[in-house]
N, CA, C and O of each residue as an XYZ file, in Angstrom:
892
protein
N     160.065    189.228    234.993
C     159.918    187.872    234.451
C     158.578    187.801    233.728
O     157.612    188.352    234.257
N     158.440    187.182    232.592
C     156.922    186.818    231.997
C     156.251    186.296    232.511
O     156.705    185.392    233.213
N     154.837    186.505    232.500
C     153.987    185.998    233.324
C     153.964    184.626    232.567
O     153.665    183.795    233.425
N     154.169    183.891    231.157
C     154.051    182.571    231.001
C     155.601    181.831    231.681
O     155.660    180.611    231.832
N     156.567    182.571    231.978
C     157.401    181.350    232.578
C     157.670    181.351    234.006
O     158.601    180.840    234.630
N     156.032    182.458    234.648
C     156.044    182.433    236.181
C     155.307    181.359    236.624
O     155.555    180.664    237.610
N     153.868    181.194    235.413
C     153.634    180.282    235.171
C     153.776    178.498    235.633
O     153.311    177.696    236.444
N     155.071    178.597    234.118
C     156.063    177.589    233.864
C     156.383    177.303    235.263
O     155.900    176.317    235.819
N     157.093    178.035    235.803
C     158.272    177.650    237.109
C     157.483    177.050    238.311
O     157.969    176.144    238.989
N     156.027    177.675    238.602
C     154.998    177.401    239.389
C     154.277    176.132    239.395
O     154.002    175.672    240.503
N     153.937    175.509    238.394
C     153.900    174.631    238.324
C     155.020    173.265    237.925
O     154.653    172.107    237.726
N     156.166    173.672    237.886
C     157.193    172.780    237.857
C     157.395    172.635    239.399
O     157.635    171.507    239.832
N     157.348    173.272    239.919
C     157.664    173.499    241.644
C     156.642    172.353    242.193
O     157.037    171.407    242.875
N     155.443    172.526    241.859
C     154.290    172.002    242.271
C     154.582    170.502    242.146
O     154.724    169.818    243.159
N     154.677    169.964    240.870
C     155.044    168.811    240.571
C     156.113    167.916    241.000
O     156.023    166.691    240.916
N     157.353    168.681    241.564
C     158.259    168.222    242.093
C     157.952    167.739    243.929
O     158.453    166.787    244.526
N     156.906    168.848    244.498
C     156.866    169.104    245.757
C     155.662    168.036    246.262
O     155.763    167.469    247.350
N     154.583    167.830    245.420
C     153.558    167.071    245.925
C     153.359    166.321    244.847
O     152.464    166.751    244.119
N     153.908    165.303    244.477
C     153.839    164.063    243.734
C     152.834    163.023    244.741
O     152.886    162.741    245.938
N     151.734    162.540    243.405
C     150.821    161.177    243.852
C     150.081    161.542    245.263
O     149.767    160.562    245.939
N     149.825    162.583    245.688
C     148.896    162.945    246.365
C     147.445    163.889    246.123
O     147.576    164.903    245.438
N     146.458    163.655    246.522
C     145.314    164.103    245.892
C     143.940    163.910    246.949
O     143.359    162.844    247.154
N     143.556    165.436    247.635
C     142.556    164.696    248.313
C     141.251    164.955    247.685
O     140.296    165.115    248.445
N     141.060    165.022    246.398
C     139.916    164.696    245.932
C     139.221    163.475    245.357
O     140.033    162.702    244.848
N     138.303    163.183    245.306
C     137.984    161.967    245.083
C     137.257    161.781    243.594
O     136.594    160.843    243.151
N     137.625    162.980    243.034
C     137.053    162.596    241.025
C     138.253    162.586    240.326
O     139.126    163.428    240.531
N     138.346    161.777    239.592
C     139.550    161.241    238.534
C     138.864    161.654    237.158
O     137.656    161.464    237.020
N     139.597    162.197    236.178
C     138.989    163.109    235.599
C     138.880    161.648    234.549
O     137.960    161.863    233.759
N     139.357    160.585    234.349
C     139.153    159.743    233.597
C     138.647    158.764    233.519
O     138.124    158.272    232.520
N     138.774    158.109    235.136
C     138.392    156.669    235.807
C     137.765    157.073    237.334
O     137.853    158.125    237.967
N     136.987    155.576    237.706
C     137.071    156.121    238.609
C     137.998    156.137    239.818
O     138.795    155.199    239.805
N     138.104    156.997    240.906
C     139.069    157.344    241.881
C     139.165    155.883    242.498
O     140.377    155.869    242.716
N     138.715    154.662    242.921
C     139.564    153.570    243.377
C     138.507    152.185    242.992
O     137.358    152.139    242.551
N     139.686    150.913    243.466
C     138.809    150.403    242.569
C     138.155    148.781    243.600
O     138.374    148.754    244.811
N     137.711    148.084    243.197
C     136.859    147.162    244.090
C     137.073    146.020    243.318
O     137.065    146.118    242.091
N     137.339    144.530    244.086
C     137.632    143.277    243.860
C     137.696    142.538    245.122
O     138.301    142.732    246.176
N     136.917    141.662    244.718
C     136.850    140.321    245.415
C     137.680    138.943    245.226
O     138.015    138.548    244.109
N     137.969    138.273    246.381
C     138.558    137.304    245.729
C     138.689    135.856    247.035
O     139.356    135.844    248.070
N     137.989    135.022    246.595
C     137.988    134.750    245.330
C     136.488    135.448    245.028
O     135.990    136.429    245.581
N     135.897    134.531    243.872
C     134.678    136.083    243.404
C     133.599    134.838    243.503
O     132.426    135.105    243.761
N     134.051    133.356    243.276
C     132.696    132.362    243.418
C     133.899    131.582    244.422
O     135.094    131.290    244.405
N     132.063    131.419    245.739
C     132.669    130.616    247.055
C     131.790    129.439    247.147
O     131.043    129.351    246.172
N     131.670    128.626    247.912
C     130.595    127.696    248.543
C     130.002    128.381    249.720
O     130.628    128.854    250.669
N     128.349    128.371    249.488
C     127.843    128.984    250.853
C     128.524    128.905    252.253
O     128.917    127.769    252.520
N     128.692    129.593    252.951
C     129.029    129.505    254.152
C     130.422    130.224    254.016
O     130.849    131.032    254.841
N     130.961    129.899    253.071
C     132.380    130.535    252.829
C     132.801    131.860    253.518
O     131.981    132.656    253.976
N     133.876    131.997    253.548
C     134.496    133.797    252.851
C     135.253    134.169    252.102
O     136.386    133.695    252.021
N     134.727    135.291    251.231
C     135.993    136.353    250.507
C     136.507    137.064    251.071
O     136.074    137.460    252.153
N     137.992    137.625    250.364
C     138.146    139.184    251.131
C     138.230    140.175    249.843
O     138.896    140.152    248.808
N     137.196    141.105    250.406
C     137.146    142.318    249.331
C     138.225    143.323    249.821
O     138.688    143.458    250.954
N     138.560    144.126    248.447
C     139.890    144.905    248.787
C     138.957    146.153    247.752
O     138.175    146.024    246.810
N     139.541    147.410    248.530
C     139.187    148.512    247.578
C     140.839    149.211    247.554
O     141.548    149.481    248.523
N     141.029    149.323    246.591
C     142.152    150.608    246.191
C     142.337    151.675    245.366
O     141.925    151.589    244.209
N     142.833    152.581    245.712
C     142.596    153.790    245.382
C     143.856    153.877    244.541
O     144.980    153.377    244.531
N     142.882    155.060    243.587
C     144.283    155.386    242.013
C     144.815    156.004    242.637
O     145.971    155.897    242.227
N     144.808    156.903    243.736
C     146.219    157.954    244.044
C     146.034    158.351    245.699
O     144.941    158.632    246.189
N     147.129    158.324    246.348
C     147.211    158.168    247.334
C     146.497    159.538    248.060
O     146.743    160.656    247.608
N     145.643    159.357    249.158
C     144.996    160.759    249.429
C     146.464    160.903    250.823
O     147.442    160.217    251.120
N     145.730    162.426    251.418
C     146.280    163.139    252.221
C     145.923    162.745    253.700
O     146.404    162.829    254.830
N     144.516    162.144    252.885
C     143.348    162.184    254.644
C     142.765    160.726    254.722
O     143.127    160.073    253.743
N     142.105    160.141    255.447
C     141.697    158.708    255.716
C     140.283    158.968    254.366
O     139.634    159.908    253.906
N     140.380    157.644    254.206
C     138.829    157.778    252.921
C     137.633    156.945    253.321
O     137.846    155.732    253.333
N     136.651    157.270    253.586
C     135.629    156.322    254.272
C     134.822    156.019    252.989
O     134.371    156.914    252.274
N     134.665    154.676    252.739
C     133.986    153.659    251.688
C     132.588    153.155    252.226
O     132.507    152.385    253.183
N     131.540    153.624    251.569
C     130.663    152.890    252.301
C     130.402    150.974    251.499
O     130.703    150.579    250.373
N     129.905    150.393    252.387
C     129.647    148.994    251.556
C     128.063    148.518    251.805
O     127.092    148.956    252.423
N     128.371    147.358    250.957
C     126.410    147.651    250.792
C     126.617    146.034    250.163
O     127.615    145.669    249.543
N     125.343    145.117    250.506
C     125.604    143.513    249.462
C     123.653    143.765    249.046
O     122.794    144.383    249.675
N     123.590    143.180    248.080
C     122.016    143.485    246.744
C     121.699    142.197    247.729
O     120.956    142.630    248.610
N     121.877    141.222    247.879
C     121.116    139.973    248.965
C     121.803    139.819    250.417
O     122.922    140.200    250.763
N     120.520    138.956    251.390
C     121.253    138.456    251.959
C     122.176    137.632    252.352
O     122.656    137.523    253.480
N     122.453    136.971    251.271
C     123.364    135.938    251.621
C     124.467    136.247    252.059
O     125.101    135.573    252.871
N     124.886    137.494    251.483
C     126.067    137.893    251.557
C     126.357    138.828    252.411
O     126.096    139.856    251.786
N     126.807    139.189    253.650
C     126.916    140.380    254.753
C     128.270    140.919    254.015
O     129.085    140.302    253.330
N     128.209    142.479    254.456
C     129.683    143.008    254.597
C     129.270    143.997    255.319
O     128.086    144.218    255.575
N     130.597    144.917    255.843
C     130.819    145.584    257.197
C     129.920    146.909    256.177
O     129.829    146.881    254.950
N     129.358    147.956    257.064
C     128.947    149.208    256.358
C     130.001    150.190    256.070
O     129.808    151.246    255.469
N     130.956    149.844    256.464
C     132.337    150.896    256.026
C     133.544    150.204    255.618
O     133.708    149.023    255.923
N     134.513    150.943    254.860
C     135.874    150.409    255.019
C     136.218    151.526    254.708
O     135.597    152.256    253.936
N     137.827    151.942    255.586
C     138.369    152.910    256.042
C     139.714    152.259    255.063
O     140.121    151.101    255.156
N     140.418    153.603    253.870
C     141.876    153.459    253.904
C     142.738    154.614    254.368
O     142.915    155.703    253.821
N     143.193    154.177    255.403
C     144.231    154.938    256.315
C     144.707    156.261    255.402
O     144.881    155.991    254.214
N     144.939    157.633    255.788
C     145.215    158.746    255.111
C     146.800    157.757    254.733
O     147.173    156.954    255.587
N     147.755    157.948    253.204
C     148.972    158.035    252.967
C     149.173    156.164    252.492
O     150.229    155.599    252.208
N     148.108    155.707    252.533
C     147.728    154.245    251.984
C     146.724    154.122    250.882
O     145.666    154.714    250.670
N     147.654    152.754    249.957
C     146.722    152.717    248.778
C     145.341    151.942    249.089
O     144.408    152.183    248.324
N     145.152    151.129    250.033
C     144.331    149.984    250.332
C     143.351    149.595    251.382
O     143.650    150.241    252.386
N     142.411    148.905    251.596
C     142.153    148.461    252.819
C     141.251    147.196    252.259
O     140.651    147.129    251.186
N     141.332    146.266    253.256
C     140.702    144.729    253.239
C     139.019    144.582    253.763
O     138.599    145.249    254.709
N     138.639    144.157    253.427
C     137.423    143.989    254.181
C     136.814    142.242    254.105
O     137.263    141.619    253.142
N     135.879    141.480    255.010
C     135.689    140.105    254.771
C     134.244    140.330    254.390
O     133.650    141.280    254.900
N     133.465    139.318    253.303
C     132.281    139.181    252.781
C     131.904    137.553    253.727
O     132.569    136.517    253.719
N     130.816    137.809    254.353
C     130.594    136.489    255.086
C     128.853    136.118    254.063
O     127.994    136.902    253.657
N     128.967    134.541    253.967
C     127.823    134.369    253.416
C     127.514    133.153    254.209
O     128.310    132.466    254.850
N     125.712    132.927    254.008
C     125.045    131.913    254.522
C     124.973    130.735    253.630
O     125.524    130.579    252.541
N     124.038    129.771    254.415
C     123.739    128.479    253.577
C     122.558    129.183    252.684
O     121.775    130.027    253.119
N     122.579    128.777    251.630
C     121.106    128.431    250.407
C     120.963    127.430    249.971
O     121.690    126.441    250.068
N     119.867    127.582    249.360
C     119.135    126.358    248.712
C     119.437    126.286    247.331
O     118.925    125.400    246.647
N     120.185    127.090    246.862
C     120.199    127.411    245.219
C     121.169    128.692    244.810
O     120.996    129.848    245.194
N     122.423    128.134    243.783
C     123.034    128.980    243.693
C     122.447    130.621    243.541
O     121.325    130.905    243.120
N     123.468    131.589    243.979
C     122.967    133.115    244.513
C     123.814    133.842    243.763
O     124.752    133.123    243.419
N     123.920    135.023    243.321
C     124.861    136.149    243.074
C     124.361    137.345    243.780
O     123.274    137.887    243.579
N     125.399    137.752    244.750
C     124.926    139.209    245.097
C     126.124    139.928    244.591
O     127.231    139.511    244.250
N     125.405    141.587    244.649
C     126.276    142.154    244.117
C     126.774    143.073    245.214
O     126.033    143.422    246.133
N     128.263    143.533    245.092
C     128.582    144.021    246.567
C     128.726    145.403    245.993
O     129.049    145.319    244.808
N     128.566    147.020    246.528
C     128.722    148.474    246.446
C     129.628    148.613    247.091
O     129.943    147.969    248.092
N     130.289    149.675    246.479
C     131.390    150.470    247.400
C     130.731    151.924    246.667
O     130.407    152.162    245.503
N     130.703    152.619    247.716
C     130.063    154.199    247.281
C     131.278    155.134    248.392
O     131.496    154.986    249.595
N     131.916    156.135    247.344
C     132.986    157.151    248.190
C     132.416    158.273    247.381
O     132.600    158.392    246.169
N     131.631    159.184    248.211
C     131.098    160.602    247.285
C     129.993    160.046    246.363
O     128.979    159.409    246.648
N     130.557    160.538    244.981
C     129.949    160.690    243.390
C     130.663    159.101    243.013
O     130.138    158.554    242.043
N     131.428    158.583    243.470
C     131.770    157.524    242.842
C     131.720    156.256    242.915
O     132.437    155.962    243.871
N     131.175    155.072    242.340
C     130.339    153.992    243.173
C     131.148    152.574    242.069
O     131.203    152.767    240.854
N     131.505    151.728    242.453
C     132.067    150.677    242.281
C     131.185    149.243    242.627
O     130.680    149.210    243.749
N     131.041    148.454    242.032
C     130.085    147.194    241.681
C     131.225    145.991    241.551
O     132.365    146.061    241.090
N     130.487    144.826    242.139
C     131.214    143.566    241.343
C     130.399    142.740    241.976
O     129.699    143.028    242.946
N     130.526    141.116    241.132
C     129.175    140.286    241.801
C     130.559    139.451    242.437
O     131.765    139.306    242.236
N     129.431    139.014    243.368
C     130.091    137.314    244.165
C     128.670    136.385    244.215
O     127.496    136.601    244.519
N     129.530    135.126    243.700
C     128.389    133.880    243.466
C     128.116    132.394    244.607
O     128.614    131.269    244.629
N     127.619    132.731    245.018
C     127.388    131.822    245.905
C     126.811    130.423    245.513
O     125.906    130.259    244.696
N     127.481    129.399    246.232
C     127.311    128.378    245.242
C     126.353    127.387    246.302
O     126.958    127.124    247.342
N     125.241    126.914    246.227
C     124.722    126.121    247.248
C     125.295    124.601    247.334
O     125.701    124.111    246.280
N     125.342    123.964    248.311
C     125.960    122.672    248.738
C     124.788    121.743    247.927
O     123.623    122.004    247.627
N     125.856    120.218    247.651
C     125.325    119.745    246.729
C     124.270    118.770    247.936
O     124.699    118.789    249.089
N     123.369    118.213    247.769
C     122.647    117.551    248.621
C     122.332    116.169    247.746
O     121.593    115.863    246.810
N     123.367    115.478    248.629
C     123.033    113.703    248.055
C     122.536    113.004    248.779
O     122.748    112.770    249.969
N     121.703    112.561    247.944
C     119.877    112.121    248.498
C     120.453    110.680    249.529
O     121.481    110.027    249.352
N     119.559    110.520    250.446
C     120.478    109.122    251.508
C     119.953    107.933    250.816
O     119.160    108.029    249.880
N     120.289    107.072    251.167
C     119.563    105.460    250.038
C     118.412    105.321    251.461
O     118.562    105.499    252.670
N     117.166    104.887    250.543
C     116.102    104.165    251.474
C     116.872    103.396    252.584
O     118.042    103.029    252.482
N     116.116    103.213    253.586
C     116.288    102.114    254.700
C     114.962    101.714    255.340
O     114.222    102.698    255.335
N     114.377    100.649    255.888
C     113.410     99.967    256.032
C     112.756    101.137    257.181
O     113.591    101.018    258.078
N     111.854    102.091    257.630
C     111.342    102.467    258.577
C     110.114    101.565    259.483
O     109.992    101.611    260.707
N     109.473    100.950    258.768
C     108.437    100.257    259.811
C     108.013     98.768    258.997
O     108.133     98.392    257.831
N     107.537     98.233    260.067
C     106.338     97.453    259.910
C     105.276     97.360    260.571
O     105.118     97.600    261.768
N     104.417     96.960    259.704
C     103.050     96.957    260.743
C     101.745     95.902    259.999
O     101.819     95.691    258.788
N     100.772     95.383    260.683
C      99.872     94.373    260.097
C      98.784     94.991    260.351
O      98.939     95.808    261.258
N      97.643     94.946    259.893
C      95.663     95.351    260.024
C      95.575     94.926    260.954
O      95.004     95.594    261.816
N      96.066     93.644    261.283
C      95.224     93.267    263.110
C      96.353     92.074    263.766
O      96.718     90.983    263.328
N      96.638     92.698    264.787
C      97.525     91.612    265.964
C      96.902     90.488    266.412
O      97.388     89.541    267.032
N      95.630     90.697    265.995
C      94.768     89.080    266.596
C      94.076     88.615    265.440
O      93.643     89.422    264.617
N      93.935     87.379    265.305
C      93.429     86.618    263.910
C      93.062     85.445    264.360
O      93.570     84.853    265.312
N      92.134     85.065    263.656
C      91.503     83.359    264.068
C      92.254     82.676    263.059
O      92.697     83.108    261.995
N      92.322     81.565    263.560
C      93.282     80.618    262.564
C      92.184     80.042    261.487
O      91.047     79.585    261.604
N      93.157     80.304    260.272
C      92.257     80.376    258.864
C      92.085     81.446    258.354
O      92.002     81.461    257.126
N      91.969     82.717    259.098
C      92.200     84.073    258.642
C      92.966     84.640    257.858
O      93.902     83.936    257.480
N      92.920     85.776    257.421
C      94.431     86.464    256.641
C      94.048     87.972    257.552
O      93.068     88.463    258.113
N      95.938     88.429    257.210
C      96.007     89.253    257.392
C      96.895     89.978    256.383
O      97.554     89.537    255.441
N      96.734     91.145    256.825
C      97.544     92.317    255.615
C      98.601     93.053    256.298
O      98.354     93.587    257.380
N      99.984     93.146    255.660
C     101.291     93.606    256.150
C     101.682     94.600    255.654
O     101.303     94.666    254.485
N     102.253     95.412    255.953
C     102.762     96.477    255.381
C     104.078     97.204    255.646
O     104.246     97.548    256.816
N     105.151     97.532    254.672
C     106.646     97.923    254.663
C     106.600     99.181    254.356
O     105.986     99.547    253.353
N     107.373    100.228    255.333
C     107.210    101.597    254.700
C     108.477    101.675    254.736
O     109.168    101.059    255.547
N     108.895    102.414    253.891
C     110.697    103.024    253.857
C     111.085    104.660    254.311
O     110.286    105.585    254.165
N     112.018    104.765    254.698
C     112.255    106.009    255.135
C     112.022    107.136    254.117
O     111.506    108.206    254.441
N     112.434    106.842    252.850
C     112.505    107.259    251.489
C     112.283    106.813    250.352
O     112.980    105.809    250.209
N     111.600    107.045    249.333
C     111.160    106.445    247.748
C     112.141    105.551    247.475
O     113.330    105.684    247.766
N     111.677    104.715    246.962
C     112.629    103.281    246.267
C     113.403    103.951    244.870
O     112.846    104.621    244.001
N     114.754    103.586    244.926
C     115.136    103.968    243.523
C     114.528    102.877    242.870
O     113.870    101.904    243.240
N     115.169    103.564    241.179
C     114.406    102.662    239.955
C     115.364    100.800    240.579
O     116.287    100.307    241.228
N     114.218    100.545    239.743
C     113.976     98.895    240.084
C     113.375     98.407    241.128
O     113.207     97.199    241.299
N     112.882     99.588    242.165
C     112.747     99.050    243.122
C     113.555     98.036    244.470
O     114.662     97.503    244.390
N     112.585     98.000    245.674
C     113.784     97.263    246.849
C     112.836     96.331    247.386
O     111.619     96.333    247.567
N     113.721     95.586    247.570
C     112.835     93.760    247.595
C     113.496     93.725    249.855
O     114.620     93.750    250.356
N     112.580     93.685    250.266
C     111.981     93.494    251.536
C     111.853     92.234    251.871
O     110.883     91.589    251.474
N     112.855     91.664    252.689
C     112.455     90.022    253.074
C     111.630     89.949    254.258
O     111.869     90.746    255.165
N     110.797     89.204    254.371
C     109.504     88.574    255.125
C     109.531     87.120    255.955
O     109.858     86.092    255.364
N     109.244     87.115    257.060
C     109.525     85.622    257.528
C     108.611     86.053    258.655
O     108.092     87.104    259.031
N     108.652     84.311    259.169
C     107.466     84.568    260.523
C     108.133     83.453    261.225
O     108.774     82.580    260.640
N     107.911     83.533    262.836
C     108.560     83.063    263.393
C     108.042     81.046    263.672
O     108.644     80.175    264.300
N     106.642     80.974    262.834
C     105.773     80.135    263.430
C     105.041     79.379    262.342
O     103.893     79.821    262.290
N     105.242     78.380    261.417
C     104.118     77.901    261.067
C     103.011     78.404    260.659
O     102.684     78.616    259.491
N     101.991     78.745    262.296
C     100.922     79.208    261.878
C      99.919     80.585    261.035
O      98.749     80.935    260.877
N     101.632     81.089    260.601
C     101.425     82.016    259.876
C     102.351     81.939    259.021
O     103.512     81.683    259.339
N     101.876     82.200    257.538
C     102.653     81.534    256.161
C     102.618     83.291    255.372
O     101.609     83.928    255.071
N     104.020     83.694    255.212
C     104.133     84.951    254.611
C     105.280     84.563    253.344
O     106.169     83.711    253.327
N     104.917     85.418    252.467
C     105.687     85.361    251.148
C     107.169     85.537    251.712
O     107.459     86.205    252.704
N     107.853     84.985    251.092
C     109.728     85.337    250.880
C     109.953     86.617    251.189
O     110.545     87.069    252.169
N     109.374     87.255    250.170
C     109.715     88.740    250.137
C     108.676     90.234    249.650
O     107.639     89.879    249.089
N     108.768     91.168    249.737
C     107.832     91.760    249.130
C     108.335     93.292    248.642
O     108.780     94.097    249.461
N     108.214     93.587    247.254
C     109.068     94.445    246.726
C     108.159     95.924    246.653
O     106.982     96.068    246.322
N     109.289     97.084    247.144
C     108.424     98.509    246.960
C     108.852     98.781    245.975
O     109.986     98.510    245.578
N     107.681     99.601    245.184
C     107.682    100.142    243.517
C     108.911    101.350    243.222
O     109.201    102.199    244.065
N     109.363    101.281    242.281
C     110.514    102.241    242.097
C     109.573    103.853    242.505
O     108.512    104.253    242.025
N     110.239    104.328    243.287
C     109.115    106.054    243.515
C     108.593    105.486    244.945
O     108.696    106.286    245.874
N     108.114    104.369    245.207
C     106.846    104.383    246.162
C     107.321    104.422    247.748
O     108.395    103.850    247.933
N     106.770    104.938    248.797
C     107.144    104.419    250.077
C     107.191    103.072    250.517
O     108.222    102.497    250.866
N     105.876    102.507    250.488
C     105.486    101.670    251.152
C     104.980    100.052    250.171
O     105.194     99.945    248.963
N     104.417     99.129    250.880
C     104.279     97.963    249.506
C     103.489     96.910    250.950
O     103.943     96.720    252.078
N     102.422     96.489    250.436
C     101.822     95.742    251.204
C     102.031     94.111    250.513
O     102.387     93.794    249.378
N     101.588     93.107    251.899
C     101.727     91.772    251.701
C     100.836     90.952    252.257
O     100.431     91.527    253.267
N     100.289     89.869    252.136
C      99.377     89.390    253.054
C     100.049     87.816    253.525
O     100.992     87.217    253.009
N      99.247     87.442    254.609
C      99.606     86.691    255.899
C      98.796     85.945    255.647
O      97.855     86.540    255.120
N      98.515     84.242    255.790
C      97.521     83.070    255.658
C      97.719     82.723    256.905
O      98.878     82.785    257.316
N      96.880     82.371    257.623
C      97.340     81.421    259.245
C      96.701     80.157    258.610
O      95.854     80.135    257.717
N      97.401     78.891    259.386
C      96.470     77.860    260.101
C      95.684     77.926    260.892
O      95.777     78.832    261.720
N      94.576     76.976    260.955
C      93.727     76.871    262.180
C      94.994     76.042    263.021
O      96.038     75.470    262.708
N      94.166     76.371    264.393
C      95.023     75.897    265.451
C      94.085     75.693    266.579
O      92.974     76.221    266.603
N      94.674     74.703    267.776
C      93.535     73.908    268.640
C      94.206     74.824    270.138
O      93.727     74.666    271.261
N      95.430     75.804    269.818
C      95.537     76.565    270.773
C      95.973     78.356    270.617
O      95.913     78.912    269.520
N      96.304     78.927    271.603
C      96.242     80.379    271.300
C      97.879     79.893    270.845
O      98.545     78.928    271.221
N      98.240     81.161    269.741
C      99.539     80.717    269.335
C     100.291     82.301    268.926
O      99.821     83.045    268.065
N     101.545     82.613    269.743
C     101.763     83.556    269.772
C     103.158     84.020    268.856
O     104.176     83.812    269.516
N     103.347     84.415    267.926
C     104.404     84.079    267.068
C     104.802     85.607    266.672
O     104.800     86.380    267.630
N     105.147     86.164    265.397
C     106.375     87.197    265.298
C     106.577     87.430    263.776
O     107.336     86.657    263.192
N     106.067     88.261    263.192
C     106.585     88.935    261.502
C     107.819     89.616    261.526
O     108.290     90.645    262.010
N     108.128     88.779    260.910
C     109.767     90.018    260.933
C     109.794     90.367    259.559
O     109.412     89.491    258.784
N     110.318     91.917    258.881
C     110.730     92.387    257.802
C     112.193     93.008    257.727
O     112.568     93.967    258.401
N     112.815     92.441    256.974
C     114.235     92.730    256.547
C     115.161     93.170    255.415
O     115.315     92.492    254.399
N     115.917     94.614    255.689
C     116.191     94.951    254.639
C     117.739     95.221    254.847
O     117.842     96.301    255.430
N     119.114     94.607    254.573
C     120.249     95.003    254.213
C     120.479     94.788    255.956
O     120.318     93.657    256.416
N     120.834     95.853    256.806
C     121.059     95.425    258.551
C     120.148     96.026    259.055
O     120.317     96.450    260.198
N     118.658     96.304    258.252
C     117.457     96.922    259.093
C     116.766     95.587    259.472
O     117.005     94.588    258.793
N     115.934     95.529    260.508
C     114.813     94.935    260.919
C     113.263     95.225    261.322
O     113.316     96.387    261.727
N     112.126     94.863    261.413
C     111.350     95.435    261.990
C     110.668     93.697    262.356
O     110.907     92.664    261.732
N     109.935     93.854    263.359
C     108.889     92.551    263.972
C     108.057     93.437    264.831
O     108.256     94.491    265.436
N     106.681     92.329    264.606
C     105.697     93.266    264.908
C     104.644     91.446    265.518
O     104.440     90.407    264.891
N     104.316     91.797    266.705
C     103.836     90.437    267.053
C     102.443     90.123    266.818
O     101.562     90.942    267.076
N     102.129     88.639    266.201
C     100.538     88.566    265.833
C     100.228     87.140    266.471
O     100.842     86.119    266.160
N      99.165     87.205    267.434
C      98.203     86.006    267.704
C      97.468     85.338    267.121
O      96.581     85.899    266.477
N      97.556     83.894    267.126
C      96.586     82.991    266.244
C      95.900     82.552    267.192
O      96.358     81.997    268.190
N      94.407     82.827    266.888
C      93.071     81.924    268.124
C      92.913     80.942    267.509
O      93.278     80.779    266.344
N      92.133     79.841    268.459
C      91.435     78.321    267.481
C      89.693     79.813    266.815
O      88.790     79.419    266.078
């Protein structure tokens, strides 16, 4: 027989007998398997599942190493596809941030290394509306005829236009404005207090009010 159709016959044999098996891991064109995430953009805290698959089915189990460029993003240090399987799954777990992230995740088998990003998206943070945190006055004791000075702090900056703070007293002998407004931006917003004279000790009550907040803060009038 010729040695070109011993050849021939030898490799026709071959082709018939071991179809789509291959335990090498270089593809003479591409590379040997391939890497995807999905979904590929999450909300922090989320998960993906990454999948690697291989162009041609090996003989033997294939160990993948994995690898993430930040922390946000964990993945396992291996993924295993079973010898006589195209596939294997793996989960990408990510944390909270402060600011959207992209890491990029590796798959390395041998000489051949596979990339793809996942974007991490940080949670949106909507700011809370002010609410009244305190009140408080310069001095709990005052001679009648005196003034005193009040003061409204808010939990948080006033939006634009500002927030109007109602004011009352429980007594006469102390005369406080209607209301008293904090500056758009500002915490806090001061007010002042007039007493009467008075022929006895007189024990009365500032109250400040905003929406279903309250604050009272108690002040004495001497003669």
């Amino acid at each position: 027989m010729p040695v070109r159709l011993l050849f021939l016959i030898c490799g026709l044999v071959t082709m018939v007998f071991l179809p789509g098996c291959d335990d090498s891991l270089t593809a003479p064109s591409a590379a040997p398997f391939e890497l995807m995430l999905s979904p590929a953009t999450i909300p922090a805290g989320a998960t993906s599942e990454g999948t690697v698959t291989l162009r041609v089915r090996r003989r033997i189990d294939v160990r993948i190493n994995l690898s993430s460029s930040d922390a946000v993003a964990s993945v396992p240090s291996t993924v295993v596809v079973p010898s006589g399987t195209m596939s294997a799954a793996f989960t990408v777990m990510t944390r909270l941030v402060a600011a959207d992230t992209i890491a990029r995740i590796t798959a390395i088998a041998g000489d051949a290394r596979q990339e793809t990003a996942l974007q991490v998206i940080a949670p949106v943070v909507v700011a809370r509306p002010a609410t009244l945190d305190a009140l408080t006055l310069d001095a709990s004791v005052v001679r009648g005829g005196q003034g005193v000075q009040g003061t409204v702090r808010l939990t948080s900056a006033a939006t634009a236009g500002g927030l109007s703070v109602s004011i009352r007293s429980s007594n006469s002998a102390a005369i406080v404005p209607p209301a008293v407004v904090v500056p758009s931006g500002a915490l806090t917003a001061t007010f002042s207090i007039s007493t009467r004279p008075v022929n006895l000790d007189t024990q009365l009550e500032i109250t400040a009010a905003y929406s279903d907040q309250t604050r009272t803060v108690p002040l004495r009038v001497t003669p």
